[in-house]
C-alpha positions in Angstrom: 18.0 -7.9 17.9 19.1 -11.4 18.8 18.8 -14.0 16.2 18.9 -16.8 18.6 15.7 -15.5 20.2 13.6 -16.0 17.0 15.0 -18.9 16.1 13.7 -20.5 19.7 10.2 -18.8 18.7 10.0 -20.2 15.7 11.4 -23.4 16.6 8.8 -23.7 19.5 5.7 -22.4 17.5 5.9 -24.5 14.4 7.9 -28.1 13.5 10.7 -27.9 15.1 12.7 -27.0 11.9 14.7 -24.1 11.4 14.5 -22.0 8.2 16.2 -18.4 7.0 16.5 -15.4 8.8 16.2 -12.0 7.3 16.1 -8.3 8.6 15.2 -4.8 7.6 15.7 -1.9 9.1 13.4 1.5 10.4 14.2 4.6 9.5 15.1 8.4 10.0 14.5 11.3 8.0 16.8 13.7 8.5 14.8 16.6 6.5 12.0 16.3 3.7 8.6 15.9 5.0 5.3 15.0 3.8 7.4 15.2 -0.1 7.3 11.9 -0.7 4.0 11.7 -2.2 4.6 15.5 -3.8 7.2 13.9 -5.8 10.0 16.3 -3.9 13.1 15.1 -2.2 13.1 12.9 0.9 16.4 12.4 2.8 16.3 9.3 5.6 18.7 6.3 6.2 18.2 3.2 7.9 19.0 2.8 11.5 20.5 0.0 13.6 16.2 -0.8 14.9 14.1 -2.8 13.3 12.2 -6.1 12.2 13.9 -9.8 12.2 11.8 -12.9 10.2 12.7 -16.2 10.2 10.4 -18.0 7.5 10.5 -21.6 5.8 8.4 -23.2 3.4 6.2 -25.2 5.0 4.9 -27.7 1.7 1.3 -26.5 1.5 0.0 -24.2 -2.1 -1.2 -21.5 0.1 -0.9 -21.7 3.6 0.6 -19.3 5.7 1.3 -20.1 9.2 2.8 -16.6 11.1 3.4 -15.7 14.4 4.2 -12.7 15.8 6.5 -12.5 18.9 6.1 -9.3 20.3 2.4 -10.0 20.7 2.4 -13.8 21.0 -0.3 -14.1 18.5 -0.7 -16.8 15.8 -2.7 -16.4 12.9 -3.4 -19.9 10.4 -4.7 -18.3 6.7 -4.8 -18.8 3.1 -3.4 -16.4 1.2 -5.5 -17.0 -1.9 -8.8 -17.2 -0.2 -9.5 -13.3 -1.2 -10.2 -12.1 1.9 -6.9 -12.1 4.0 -6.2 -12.6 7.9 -8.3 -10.0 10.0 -5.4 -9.6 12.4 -4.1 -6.2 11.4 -0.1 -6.9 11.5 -1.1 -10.4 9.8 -2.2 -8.3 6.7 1.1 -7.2 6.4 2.6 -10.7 5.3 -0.8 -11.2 3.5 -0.6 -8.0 1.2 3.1 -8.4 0.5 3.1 -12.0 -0.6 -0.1 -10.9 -2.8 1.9 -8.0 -4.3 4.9 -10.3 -4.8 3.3 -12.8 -6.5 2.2 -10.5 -9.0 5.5 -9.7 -9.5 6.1 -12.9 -11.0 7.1 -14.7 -7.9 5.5 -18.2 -7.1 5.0 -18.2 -3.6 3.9 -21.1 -1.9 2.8 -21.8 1.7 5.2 -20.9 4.6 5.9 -20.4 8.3 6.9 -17.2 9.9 7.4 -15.5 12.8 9.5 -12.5 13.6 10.0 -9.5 15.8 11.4 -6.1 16.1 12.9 -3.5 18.0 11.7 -0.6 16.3 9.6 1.6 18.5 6.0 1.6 17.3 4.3 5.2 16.8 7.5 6.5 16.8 7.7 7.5 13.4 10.2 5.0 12.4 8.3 2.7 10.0 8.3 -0.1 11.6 5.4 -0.7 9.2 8.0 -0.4 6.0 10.4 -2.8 8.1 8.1 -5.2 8.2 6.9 -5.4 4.4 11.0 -5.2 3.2 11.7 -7.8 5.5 9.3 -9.9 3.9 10.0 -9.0 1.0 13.3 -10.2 1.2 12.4 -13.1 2.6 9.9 -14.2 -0.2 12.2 -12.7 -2.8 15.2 -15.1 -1.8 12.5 -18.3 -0.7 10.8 -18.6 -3.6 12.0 -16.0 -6.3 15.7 -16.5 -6.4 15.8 -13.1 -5.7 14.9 -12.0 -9.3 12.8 -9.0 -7.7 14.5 -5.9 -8.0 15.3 -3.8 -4.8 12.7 -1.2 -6.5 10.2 -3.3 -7.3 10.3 -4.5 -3.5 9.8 -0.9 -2.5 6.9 -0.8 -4.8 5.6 -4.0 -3.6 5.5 -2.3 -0.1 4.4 0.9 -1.0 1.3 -1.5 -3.0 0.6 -3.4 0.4 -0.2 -0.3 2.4 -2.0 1.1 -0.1 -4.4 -2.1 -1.1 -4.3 -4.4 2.4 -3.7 -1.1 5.2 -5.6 2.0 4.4 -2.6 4.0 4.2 -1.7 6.0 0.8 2.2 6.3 1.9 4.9 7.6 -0.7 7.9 5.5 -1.1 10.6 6.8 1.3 9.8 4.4 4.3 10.3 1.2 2.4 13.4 3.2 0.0 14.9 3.7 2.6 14.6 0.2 4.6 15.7 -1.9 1.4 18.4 0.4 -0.1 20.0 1.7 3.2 23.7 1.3 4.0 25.4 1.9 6.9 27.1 5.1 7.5 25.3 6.9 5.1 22.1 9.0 4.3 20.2 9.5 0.8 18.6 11.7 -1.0 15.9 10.4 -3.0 14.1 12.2 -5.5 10.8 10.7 -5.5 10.0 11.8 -8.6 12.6 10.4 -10.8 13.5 7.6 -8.2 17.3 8.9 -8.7 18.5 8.7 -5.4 22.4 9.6 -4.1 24.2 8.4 -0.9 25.6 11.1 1.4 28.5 10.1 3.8 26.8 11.2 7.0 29.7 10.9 10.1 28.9 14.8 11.8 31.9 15.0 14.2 30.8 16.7 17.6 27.6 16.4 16.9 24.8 13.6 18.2 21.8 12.8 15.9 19.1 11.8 19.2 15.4 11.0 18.6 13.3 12.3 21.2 9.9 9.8 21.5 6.9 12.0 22.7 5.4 8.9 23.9 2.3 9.7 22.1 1.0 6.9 19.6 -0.3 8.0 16.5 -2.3 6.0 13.9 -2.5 7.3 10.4 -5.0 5.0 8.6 -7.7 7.1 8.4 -7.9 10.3 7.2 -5.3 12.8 8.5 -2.9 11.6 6.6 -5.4 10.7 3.6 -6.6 14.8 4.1 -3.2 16.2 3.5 -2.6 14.6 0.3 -5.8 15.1 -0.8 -5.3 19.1 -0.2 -2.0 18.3 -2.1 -3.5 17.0 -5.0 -6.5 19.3 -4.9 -4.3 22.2 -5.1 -2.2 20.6 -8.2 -5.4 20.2 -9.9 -6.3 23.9 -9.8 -3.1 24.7 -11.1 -3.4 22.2 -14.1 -6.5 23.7 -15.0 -5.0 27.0 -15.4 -1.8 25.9 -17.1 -3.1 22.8 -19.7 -0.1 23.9 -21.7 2.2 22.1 -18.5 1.8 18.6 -17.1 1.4 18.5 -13.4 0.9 15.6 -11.6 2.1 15.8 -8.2 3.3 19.8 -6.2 7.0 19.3 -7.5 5.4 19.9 -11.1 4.7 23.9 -9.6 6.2 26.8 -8.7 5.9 29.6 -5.9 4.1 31.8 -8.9 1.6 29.1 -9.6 0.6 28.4 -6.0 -0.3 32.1 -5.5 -2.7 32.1 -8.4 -4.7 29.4 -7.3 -4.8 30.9 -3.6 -8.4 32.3 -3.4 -9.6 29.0 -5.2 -8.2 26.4 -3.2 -8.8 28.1 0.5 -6.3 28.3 2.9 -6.0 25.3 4.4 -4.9 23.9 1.2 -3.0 26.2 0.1 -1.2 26.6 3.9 -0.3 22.6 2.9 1.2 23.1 -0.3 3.3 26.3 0.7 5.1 23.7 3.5 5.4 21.0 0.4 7.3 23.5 -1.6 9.1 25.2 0.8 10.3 21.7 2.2 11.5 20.7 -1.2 13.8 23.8 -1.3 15.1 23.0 2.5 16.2 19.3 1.5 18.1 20.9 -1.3 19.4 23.5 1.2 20.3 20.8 3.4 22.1 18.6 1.1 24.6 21.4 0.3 25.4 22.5 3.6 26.2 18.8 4.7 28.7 18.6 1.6 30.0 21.7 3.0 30.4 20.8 6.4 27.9 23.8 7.5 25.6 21.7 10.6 24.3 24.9 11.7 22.7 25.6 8.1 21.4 22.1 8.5 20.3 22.4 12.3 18.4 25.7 10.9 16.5 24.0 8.1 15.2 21.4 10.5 13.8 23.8 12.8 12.2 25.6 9.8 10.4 22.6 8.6 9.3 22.2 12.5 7.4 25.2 12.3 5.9 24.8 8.9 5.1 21.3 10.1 3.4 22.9 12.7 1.3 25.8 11.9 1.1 24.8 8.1 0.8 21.4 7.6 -0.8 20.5 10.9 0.3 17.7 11.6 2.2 18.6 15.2 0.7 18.3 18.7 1.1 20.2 22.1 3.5 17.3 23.3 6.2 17.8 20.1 6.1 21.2 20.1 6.9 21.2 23.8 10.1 18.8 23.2 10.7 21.4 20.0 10.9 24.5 22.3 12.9 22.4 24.8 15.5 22.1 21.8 15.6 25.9 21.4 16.2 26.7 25.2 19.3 24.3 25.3 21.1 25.5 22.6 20.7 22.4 20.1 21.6 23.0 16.6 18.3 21.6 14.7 15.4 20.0 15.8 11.8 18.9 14.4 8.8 16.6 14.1 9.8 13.4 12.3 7.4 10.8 10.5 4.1 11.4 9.5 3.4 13.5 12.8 0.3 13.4 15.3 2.7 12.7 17.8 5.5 10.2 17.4 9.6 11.5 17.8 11.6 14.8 17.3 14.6 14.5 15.6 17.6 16.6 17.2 21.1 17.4 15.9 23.0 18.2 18.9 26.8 19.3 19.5 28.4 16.7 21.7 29.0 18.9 24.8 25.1 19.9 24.6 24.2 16.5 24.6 23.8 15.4 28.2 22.5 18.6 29.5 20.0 18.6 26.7 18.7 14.8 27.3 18.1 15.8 31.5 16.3 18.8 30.8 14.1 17.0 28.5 13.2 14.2 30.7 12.9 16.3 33.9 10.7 19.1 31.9 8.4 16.8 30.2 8.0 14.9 32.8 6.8 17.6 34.9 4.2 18.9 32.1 3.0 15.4 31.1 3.7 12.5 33.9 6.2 10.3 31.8 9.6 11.2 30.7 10.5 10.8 26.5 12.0 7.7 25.5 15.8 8.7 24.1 17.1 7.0 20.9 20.5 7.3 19.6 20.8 7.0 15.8 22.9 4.6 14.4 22.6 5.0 10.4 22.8 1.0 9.4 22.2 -1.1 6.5 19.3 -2.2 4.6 17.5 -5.2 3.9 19.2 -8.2 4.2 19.7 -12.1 4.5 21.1 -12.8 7.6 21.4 -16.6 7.8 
């Protein structure tokens, strides 16, 4: 991203004045799925794609003056005046100075604009970018960056929850405000304990594969999934009131087969992925440790297919890329993000790699008029101050 660049922006589109830059990053998810919000394991990093902000005070209570680059759009609002801008990416700045202000810091009125690089409906938050980055931003403007890191994944988490229709677990913004370069984490979302994994896999690539299909999950396919979680959980709790069970973490294999008939089989479809998923990031994080790719490329492919046929959550174009993945011989591939189109996420050995990319261009383009966009991952760090 090129800092210059927003400086001019900003520069041109408010006083003339230059002010701080800061940056958070999008993210991959190597294996873990749909766990975040069962309280399971999630295992992402931060890549080298994301947002860029450069905000200043700007001496008024509660104005906020923000333009956004990439669309050339200005919106002028008040950030106390209850109702918030109408512009959809403007709600973004709007819930997360709200939710950092009730985190004790004393915002006041400010410029912004900023831009990014991360590849929307892709599956790489760009979303969770945006609300660390300003996070970060307000955190070291006004709050002398008293706010814990996890209290700005919270605050993130808060503004899609309350300002963007989307009830998200934590890993997207975790993972853009604690990432480091070179290395992966697994978070346990329950707990919040979370452990960084050297992740350097010599001859092999980690590619993402963009289906080119734009998915929006406000709304309810994603707000239907958890839902079935949580339904199911609640069946369970009713049969066991000597356990606590708040999220699908809280139960075991046993436990899910007794509620079977009572829940229905779509839900109970969803919640076998959610605790077979928890069991594969587990898997996953041993075989890495040990060195063993092809135990990890295997996992990935097995969450593809649960992702698939149990949680639903694939489409024609994925799967298609998936099967593409099979034919050439790469090691693990699978949906990434919150599905409904978006990326696959491939491990591949180096000498697969170009052979792998051409066939998937030329055979996708043939079955759907456009070829996939090709990203190479480059784990990087996390939220940060950058001038």
């Amino acid at each position: 991203m090129d800092i210059e660049f927003v400086r001019s922006r900003f520069i041109k589109h408010f006083d003339g004045k230059t002010g701080n830059i800061y940056a958070s990053p999008g993210r991959i998810n190597l294996i873990g799925e749909h766990t975040d919000y069962n309280g399971g394991f999630v295992f992402p990093g931060a890549v080298d794609k994301g947002i860029m902000a450069e905000m200043r005070p700007n001496g008024t209570e509660s104005t906020i003056r923000a333009y956004s680059i990439d669309l050339k759009d200005r919106v002028d609002f008040d950030f106390h005046d209850g109702k918030g801008p109408r512009a959809s990416w403007a709600r973004y700045i709007y819930g997360i100075t709200l939710e950092m202000e009730k985190l004790g810091v004393p915002v006041k009125g400010f410029n912004i604009a900023f831009a990014g690089d991360v590849p929307l409906g892709a599956g790489m938050s760009s979303s969770a970018a945006m609300e660390s980055c300003f996070a970060c931003g307000l955190n070291d403007l006004f709050g002398d960056n008293k706010v814990s890191k996890w209290d700005m994944v919270l605050a993130g988490q808060a503004t899609e929850h309350n300002y963007c229709g989307v009830n998200c677990g934590i890993m997207d913004q975790f993972a853009s405000v604690f990432g480091q370069a070179g290395k992966l984490m697994r978070l346990d979302c329950r707990s919040r304990e979370f452990e960084y994994f050297p992740f350097d896999p010599k001859g092999y690539k980690l590619v993402l594969l963009n289906s080119c299909v734009k998915h929006e999950l406000a709304g309810s396919p994603y707000n239907d999934r958890r839902n079935s979680c949580e339904n199911v959980v609640k069946h369970i709790a009713a049969k066991h009131p000597e356990g606590t069970f708040e999220t699908l973490r809280d139960c075991t294999w046993e436990q899910l087969e007794e509620v079977r008939a009572e829940v229905g089989e779509e839900d109970y479809s969803r919640a076998h992925f959610v605790l077979g998923e928890k069991d594969r990031v587990l898997a996953v994080c041993d075989a890495l440790v040990a060195g063993d790719y092809e135990t990890v490329g295997k996992k990935m492919y097995e969450t593809h297919e649960g992702l698939s046929k149990e949680y639903e959550v694939s489409c024609e174009e994925l799967d298609f890329l998936n099967d593409i993945a099979k034919e050439c011989g790469v090691t693990g591939s699978r949906i990434m993000g919150g599905g409904f189109g978006g990326c696959t996420i491939n491990l591949v050995k180096d000498e697969l790699y170009d052979d792998f990319i051409a066939t998937a261009k030329k055979k996708y383009y043939e079955k759907y008029g456009k070829a996939p966009k090709v990203y190479d991952v480059i784990i990087s760090d996390g939220s940060r101050k950058i001038c």
